[in-house]
C-alpha atoms as a printed R data frame, in Angstrom:
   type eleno elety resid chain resno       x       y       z
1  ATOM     1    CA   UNK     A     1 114.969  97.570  75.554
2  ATOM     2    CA   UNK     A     2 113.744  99.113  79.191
3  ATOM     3    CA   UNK     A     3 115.668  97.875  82.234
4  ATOM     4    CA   UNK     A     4 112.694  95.425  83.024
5  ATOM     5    CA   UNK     A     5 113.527  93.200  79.487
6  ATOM     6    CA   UNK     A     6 117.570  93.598  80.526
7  ATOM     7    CA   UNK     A     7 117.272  92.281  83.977
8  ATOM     8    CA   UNK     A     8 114.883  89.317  82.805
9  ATOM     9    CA   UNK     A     9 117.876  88.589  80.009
10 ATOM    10    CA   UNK     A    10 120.150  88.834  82.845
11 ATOM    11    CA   UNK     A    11 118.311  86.347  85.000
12 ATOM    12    CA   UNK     A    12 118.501  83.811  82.405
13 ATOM    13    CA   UNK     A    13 122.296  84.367  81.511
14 ATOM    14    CA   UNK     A    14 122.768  84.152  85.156
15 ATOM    15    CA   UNK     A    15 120.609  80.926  85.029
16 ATOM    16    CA   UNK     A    16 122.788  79.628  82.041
17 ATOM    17    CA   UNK     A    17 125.882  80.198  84.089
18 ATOM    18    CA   UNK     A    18 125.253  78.360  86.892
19 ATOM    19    CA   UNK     A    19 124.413  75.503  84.757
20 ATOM    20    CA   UNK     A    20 127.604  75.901  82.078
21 ATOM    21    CA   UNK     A    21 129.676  78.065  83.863
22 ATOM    22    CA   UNK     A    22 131.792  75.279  85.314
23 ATOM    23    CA   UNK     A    23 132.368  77.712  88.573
24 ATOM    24    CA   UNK     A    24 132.666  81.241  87.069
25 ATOM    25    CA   UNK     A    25 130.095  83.173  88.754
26 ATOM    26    CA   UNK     A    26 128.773  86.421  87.921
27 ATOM    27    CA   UNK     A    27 125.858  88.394  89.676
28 ATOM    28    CA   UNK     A    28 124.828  90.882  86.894
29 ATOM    29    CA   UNK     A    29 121.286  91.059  87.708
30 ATOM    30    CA   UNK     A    30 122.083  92.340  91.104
31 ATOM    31    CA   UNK     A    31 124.489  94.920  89.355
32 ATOM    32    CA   UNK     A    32 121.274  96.451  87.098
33 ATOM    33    CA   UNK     A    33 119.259  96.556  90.528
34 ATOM    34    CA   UNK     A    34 121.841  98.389  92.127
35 ATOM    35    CA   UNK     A    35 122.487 100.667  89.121
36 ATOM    36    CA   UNK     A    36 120.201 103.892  90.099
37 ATOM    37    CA   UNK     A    37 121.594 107.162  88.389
38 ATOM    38    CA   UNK     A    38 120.285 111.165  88.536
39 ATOM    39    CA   UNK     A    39 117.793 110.355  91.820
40 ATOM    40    CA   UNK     A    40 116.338 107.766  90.990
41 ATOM    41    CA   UNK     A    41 115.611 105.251  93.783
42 ATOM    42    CA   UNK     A    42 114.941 101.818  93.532
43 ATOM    43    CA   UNK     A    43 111.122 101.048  94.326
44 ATOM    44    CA   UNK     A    44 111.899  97.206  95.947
45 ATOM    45    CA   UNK     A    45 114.698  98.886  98.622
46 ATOM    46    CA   UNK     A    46 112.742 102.220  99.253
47 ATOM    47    CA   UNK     A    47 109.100 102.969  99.384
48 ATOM    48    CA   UNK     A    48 107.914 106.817  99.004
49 ATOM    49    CA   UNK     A    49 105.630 108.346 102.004
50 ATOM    50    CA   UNK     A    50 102.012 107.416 101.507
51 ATOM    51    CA   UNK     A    51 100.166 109.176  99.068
52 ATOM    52    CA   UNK     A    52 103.533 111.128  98.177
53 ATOM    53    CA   UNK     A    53 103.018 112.155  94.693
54 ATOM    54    CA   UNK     A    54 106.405 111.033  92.194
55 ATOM    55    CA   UNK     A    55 108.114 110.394  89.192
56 ATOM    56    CA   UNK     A    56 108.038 107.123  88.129
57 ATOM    57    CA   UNK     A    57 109.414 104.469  85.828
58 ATOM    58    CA   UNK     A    58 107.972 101.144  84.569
59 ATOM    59    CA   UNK     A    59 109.829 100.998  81.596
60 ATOM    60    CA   UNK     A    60 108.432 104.967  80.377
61 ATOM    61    CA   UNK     A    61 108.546 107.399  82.940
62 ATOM    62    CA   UNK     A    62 105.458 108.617  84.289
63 ATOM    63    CA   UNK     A    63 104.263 111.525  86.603
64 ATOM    64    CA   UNK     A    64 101.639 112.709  88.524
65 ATOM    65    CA   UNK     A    65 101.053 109.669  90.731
66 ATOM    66    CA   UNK     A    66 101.026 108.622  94.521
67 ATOM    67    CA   UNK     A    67 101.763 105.799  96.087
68 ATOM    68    CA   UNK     A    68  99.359 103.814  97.590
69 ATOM    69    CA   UNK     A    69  98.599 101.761 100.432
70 ATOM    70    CA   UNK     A    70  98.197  98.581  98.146
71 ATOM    71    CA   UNK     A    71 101.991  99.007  97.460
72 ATOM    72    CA   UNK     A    72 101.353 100.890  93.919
73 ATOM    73    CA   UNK     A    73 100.701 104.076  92.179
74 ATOM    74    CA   UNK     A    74  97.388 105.957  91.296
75 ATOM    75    CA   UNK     A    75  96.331 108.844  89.540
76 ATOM    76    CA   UNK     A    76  96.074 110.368  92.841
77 ATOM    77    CA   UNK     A    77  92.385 109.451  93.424
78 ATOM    78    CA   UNK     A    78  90.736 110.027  89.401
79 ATOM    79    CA   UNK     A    79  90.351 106.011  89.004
80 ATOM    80    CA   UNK     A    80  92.015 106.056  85.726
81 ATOM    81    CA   UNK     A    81  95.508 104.433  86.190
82 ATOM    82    CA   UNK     A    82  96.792 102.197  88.832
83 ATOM    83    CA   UNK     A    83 100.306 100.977  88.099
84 ATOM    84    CA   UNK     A    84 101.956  98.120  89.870
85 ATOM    85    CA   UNK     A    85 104.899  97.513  87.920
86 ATOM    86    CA   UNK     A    86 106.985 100.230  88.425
87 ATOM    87    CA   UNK     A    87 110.640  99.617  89.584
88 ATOM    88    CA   UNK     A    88 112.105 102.914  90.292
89 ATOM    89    CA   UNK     A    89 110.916 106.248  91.678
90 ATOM    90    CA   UNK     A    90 111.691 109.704  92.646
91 ATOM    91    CA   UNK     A    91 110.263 112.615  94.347
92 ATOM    92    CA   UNK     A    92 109.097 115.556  92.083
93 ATOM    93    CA   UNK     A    93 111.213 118.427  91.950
94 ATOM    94    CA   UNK     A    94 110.583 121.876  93.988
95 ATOM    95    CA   UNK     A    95 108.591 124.348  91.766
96 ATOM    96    CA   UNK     A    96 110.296 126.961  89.748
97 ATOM    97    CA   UNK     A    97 111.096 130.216  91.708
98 ATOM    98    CA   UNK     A    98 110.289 132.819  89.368
């Protein structure tokens, strides 16, 4: 299960508990929005630069694209790959020194 298919669970429990819960309350899907670990950033509160080439995930993590001023990522101008449903990102890493 990727964090996309967890939070959409989550929004249904959530959804469930509003309608069962007879007032307990819980707010678990903003818990696994907030839940960034090891850099990564969360793509809906932070955008990268334009064109700034990063890591991203979607559910697999990917590499090698920019973002883009349509609001997703491309293959940095090849026309292969556009992906639009990434939901967290981070910039790449500086090069090896020696």
């Amino acid at each position: 299960m990727n964090i996309k298919e967890a939070r959409e669970i989550l929004v249904r429990f959530n959804e469930w508990i509003k309608l069962f819960g007879h007032g307990y309350s819980t707010d678990l899907v903003s818990a696994i929005d907030t839940v960034v670990s090891d850099g990564w950033i969360l793509l809906k509160d932070t955008k990268p630069e334009l064109y700034q080439e990063c890591i991203i995930f979607n559910g697999v993590v990917l590499s090698g694209f920019v973002y883009n001023r349509l609001g997703s990522f491309d293959d940095n101008g090849e026309g292969l790959y556009c992906i639009v449903d990434a939901t967290h990102w981070m910039p790449l890493p500086e090069a090896p020194k020696k």
